[in-house]
C-alpha positions in Angstrom: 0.0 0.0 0.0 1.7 3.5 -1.2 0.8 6.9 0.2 -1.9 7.5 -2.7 -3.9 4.4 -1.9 -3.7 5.1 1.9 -4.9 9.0 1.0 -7.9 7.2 -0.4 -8.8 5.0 2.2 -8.6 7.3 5.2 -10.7 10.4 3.3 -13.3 7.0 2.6 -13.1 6.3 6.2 -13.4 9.6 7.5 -16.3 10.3 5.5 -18.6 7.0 6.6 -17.1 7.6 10.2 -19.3 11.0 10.5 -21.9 9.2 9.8 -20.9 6.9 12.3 -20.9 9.9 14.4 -24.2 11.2 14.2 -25.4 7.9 15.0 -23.0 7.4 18.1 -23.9 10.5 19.5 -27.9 9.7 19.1 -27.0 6.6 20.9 -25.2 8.2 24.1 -27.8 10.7 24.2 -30.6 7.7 24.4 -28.5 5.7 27.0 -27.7 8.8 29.1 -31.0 10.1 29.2 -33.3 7.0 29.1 -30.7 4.5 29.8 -32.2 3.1 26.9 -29.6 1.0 24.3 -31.4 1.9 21.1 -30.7 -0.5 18.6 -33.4 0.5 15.9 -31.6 3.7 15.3 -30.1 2.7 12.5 -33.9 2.0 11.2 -33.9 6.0 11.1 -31.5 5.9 8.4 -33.0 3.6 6.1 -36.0 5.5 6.7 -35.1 8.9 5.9 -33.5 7.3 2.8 -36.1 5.8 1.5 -38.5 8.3 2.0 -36.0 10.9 -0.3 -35.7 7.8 -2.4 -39.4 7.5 -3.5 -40.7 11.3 -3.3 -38.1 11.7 -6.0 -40.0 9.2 -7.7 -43.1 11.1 -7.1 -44.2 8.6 -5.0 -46.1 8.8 -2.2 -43.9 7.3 0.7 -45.2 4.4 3.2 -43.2 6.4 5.2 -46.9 8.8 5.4 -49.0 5.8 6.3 -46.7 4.3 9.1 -46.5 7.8 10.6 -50.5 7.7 10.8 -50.4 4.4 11.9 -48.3 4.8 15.0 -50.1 8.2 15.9 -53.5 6.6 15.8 -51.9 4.0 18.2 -50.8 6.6 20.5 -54.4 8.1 20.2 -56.2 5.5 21.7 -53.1 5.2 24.4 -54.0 8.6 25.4 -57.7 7.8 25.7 -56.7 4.5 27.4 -54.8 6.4 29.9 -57.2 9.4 30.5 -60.1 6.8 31.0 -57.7 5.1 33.9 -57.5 7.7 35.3 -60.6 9.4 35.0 -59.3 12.8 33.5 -62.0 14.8 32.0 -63.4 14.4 28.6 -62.2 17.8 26.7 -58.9 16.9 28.5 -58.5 13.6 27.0 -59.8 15.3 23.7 -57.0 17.5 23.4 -54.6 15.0 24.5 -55.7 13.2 21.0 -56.2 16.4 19.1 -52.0 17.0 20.6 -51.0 13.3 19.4 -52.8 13.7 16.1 -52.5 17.2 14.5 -48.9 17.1 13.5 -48.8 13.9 11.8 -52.0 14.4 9.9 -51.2 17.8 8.9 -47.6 16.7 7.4 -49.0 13.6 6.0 -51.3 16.1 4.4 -48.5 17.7 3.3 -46.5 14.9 2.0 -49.6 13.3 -0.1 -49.9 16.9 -1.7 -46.2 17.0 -2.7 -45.3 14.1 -3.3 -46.4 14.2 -7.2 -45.3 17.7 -7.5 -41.5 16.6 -8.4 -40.2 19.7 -5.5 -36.6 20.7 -5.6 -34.3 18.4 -3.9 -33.9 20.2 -0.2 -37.4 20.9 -0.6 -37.7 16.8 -0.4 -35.4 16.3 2.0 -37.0 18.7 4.8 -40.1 17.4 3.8 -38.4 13.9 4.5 -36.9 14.9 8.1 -40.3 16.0 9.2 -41.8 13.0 8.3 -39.3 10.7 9.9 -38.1 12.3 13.1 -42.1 12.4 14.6 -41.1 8.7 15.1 -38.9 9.1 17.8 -41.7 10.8 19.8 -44.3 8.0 18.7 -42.2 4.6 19.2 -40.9 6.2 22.9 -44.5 6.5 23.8 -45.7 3.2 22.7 -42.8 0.9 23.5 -40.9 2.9 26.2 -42.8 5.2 28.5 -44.5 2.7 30.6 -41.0 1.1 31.2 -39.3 3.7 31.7 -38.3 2.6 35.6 -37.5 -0.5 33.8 -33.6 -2.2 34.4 -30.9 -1.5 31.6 -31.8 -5.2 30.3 -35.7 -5.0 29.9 -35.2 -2.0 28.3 -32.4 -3.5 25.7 -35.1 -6.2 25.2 -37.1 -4.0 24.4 -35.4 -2.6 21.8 -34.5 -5.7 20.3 -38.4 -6.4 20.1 -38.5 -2.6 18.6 -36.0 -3.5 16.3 -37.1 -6.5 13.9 -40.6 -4.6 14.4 -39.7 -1.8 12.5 -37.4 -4.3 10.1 -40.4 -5.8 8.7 -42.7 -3.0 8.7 -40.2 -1.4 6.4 -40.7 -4.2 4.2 -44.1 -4.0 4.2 -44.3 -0.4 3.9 -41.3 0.4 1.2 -40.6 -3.1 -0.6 -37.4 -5.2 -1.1 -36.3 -2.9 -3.2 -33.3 -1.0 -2.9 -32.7 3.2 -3.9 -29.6 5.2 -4.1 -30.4 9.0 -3.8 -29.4 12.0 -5.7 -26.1 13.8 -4.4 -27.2 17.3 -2.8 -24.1 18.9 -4.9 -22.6 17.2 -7.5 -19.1 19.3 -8.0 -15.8 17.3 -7.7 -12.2 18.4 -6.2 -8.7 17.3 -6.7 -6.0 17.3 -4.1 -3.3 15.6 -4.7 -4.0 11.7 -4.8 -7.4 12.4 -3.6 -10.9 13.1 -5.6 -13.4 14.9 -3.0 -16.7 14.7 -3.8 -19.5 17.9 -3.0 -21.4 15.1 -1.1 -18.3 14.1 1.3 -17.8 17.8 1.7 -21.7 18.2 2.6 -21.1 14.9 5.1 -18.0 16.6 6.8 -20.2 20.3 6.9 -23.5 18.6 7.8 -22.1 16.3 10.7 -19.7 18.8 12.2 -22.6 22.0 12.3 -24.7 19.0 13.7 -22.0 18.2 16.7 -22.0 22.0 17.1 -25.6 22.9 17.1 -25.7 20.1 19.5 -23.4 21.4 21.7 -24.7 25.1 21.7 -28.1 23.3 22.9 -27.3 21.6 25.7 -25.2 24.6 26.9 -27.2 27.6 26.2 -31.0 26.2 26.1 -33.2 25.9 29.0 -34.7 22.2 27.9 -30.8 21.2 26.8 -30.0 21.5 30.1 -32.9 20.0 31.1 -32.0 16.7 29.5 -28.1 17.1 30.7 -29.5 17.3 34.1 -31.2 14.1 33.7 -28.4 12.6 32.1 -26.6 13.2 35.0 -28.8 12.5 37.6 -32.1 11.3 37.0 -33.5 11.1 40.5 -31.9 14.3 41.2 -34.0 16.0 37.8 -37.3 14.8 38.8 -36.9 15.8 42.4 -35.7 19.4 40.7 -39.5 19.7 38.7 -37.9 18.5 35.6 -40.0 15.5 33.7 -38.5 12.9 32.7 -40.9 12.1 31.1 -40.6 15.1 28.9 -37.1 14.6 28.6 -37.7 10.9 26.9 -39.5 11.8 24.6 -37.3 15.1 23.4 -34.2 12.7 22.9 -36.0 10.1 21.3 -37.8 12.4 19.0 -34.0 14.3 18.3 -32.4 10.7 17.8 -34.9 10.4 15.3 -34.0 13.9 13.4 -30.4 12.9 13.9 -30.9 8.9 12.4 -33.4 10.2 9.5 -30.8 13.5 8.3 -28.0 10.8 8.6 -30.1 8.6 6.0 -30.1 11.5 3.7 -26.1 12.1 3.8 -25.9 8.4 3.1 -28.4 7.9 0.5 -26.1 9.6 -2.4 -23.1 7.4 -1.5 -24.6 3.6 -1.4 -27.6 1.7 -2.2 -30.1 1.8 0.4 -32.8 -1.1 1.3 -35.2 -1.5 4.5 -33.0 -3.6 6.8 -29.9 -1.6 5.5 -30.0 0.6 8.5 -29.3 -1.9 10.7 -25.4 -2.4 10.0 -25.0 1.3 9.8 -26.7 1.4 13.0 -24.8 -1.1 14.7 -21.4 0.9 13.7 -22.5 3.7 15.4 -23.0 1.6 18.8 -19.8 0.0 18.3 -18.3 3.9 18.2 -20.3 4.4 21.6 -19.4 2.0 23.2 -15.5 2.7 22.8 -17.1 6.2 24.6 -18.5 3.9 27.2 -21.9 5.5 26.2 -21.2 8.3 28.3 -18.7 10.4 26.5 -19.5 12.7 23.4 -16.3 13.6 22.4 -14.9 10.2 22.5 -17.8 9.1 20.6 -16.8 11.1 17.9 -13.0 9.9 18.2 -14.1 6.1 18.3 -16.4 7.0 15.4 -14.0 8.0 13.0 -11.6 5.1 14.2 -14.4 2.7 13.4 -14.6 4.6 9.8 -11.0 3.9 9.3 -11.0 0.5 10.4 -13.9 -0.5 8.2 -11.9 1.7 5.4 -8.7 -0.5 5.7 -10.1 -3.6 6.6 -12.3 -3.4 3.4 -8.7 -3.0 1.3 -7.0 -6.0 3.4 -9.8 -8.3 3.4 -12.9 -7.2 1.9 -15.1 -10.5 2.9 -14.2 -10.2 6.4 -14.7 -6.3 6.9 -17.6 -6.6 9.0 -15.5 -8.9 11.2 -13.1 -6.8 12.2 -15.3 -3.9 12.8 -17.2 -5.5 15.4 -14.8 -7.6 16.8 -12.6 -4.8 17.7 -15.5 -3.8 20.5 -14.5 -7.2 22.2 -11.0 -5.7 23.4 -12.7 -2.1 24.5 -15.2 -4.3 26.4 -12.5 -6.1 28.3 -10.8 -3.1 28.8 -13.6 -1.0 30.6 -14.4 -4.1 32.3 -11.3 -4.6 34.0 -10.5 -0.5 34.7 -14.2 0.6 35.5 -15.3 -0.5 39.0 -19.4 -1.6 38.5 -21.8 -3.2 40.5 -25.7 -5.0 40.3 -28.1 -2.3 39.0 -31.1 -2.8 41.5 
């Protein structure tokens, strides 16, 4: 391997490594809040993919009808609940009117665009707000009532969550697989290396992300609401802060996160409905060398998975896969033996 080839394979590596990113970063954020261990997040990405994928088409996407599915499900949860507990009628009304008005009204929305052939960022915000209500939806149905659950029920849980959404993607967008327009199609020579406008738009997209992210938890009121319950979630609720609240915020921004990481990815590979699962996986493997705790370190073992999966794909392309998630078996070891831990009661 010269200098050029190497040139290649780490730009290919960083670039799939900020995707990785994004996806870490939803991860810790789930775990630290909810100390939920979201494995469906990669389902996101296949989503917000697909979604692009077939309203360039001038499809409508099943993307619409799953949305209206799992808000009606929440509907009769929140007259379920309001009945238990004997709330008043025009309470439990606009509990339903609440769950309801925003997917409707976007689905609404989509159904009148979709045939309309809109620019291409006109698609792709219309795709983000169709995918990232699901954060808000799937935390309510599968996760709220378990929410005092142990680490384990709720991992489960998201197992369950996962092949759920698997084959609902199936039904809902086919076996078929979609490669998405690039967002700018311009090219750039340095040296040995040929940048594309996309990698540049992964590199701009994922580090304003990070950013943005950071400015939130720091300067916004409900940011550091959901940094206090990261770090203490006793402590929060005893403060007046819901946590409650604070599930369904991260869930519903792991969503935005998963679905605008689908788009960055869409240009560069084929997409199909369980596609999202490996990507997803890559970005757990990336949190976990944070321990699930750290951000920055996220980042760091994010772009080292990148690299790896880069490399490995050059040494021995069949077993690429293999050496991406076996490398989480040393980090495991490692934590185990230098973090002190205990039963979770």
């Amino acid at each position: 391997m010269d200098f050029n080839i190497a040139s290649i394979l780490a730009l290919d590596g960083l670039t799939n490594g900020a995707i990785y990113a994004l996806l870490a970063l939803a991860t810790v954020l789930l775990f630290a809040v909810t100390r939920v261990i979201y494995i469906p997040q990669g389902e996101y990405v296949a989503f917000g993919a697909l979604t692009l994928a077939l309203l360039q088409a001038g499809k409508l996407p099943g993307t619409v009808w799953f949305l209206l599915i799992l808000a009606g499900m929440a509907a009769v949860s929140d007259v379920v609940h309001g009945v238990r507990h004997h709330h008043a009628g025009a309470r439990i009304a606009k509990q339903v009117l609440g769950t309801l008005a925003y997917p409707v009204a976007i689905s609404l929305v989509a159904w009148w665009a979709a045939p309309r052939g809109l620019p291409l960022l006109a698609q792709a915000a219309l795709t983000l707000a169709l995918v990232t209500p699901f954060g808000n939806l799937i935390y309510r149905l599968a996760y709220e009532s378990l929410a005092d659950a142990s680490v384990l029920v709720l991992l489960i849980v998201s197992v369950g969550v996962h092949f759920t959404l698997v084959g609902l993607g199936l039904f809902f967008f086919g076996a078929e697989g979609f490669r998405n327009p690039s967002f700018w199609d311009a090219r750039f020579t340095l040296g040995p290396l040929n940048l594309s406008g996309q990698a540049i738009i992964i590199f701009a997209a994922s580090i304003a992300l990070i950013v943005m992210l950071r400015l939130y938890f720091e300067r916004t009121l409900y940011g550091k609401a959901l940094l206090a319950t990261a770090v203490n979630r006793l402590g929060a609720r005893l403060m007046g802060i819901s946590s409650v609240t604070a599930g369904r915020l991260s869930f519903t921004m792991a969503a935005f996160i998963g679905a605008l990481s689908g788009l960055l990815i869409g240009p560069t590979t084929t997409v199909f409905y369980d596609s999202g699962f490996l990507i997803g996986l890559k970005g757990f493997v990336a949190a976990v060398f944070a321990g699930l705790s750290s951000y920055p370190l996220a980042l760091v073992g994010a772009l080292g998975v990148g690299l790896l999966e880069s490399f490995g794909s050059f040494w021995a392309s069949a077993f690429k896969e293999v050496i991406v998630f076996s490398s989480i078996l040393p980090v495991l070891l490692w934590r185990s033996l230098r973090d002190p831990h205990g039963e979770e009661h």
